[in-house]
N, C-alpha and C positions, 0 to 999 in steps of 0.2 A: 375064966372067961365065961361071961353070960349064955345060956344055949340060943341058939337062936331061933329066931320064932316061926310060925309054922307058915305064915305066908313067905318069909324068906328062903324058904326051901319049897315052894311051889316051883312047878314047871314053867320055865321064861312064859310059854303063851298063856300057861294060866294066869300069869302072874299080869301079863299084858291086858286080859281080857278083865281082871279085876280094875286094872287102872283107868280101863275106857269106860268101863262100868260106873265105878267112882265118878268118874268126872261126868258121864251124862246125867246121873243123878244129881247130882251139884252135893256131891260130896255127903247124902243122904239115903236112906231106907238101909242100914245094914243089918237089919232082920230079912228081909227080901233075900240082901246077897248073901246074907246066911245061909237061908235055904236054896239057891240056887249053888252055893257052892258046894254042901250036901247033897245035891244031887250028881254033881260031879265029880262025887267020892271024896269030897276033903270037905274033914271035920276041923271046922274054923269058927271060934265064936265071934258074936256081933261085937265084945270088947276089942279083941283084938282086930276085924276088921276098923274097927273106928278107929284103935290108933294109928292102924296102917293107912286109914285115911288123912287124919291130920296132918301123917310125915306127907305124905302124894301134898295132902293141897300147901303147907309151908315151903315144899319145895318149888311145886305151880310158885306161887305168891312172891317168889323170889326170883323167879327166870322171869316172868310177866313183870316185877319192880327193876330189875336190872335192863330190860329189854327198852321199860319207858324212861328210866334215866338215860342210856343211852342214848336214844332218840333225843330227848328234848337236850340234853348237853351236844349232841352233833347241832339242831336245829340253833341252838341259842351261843356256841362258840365253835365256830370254825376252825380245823385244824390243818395249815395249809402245811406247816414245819412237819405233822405225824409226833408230836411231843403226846400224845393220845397215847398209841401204841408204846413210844415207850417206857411211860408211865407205868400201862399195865404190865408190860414185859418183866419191870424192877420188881413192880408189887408179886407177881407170879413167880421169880426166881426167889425174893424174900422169904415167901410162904414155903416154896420148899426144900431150901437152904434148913431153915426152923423144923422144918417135919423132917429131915436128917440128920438135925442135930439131936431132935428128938431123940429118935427113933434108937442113936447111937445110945439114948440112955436107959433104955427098955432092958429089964434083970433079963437074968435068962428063962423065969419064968414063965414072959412072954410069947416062948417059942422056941423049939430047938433051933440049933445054931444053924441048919440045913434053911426051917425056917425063915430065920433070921437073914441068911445071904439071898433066899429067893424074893426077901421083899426089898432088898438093895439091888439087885438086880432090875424089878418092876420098878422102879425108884429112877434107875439111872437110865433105862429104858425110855420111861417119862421125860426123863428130865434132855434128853440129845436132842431132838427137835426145836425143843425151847432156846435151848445154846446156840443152836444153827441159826434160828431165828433173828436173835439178838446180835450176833455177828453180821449175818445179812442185813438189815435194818441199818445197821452203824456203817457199814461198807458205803452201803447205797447216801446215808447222809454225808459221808464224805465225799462222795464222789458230785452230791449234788452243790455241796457247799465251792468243792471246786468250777464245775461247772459255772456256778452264778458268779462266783468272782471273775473268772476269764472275759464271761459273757459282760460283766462290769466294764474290764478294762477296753473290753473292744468297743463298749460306748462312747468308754469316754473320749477314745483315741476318735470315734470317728468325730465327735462334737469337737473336739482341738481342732480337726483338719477343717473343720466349717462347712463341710459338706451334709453334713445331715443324711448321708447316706453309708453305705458301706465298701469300700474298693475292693477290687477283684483281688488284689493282696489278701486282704484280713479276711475275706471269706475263703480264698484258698489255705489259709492259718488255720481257722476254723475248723475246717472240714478237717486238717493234719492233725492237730493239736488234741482237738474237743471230740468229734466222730473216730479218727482213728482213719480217715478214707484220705490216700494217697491218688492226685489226679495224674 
């Protein structure tokens, strides 16, 4: 395994205060934050801040490009079904379906076996949310798909009777049936 680098093992705020720095300079002067971070006892050269700059702003560049597709795909197709959601839901279980099956195939090189269980553990930790999730979503789409059909049938029933309105019947059904409220 690679060592890792020396901004990676900075302290969170230092490491915070490099990133706000970064981004007010627009991603520029890393002889400045050179010397400003020698002065702050870490010995960082201007290379490696620079690449630690390019990962910060590819990563900016990719939250800012995912935030405007978003937007312009809610702006330009409405999702009144939520097929949106769970779209991303399949793609997100996908991905880490695959980073488990990976992971199953990592030697043991990769890490003792202590290792190895504590990142199945972070793995499945991650992953219980997302299951909840996807279960809730499918619930609620059932429940709505029933709803709208009931809600169908008592149109139509009321357009048969020719009243164009709804009897105290079918709204007491309603309320039983669809609310769950006994009058």
């Amino acid at each position: 395994m690679a060592p890792r680098s020396h901004i990676e093992v900075l302290p969170p705020s230092v490491r915070e205060w490099l990133d706000r720095a970064l981004t007010e300079r627009n991603f520029s002067g890393y002889r400045e934050l050179e010397t400003l971070l020698r002065e702050k006892g870490y010995s960082i050269g201007r290379a490696q801040i620079s690449r630690y700059g390019q990962k910060v702003q590819r990563r900016f560049a990719a939250i800012r490009d995912a935030t405007e597709a978003a937007r312009q795909l809610t702006k330009g197709a409405p999702d009144d079904q939520d097929t949106r959601s769970e779209s991303i839901m399949a793609l997100v279980q996908t991905e880490l379906l695959n980073s488990l099956l990976e992971a199953q195939t990592i030697k043991e090189e990769a890490g003792s076996p202590v290792e190895r269980a504590e990142r199945f553990a972070r793995m499945a930790k991650n992953l219980a949310p997302i299951i909840h999730a996807s279960v809730s979503l499918k619930k609620l789409q059932g429940q709505l798909k029933k709803i709208s059909a009931e809600m169908a049938t008592l149109e139509q029933e009321a357009a048969q009777q020719g009243k164009g309105h709804v009897s105290l019947d079918t709204l007491k059904r309603v309320r039983e049936e669809i609310y769950g409220i006994i009058a």
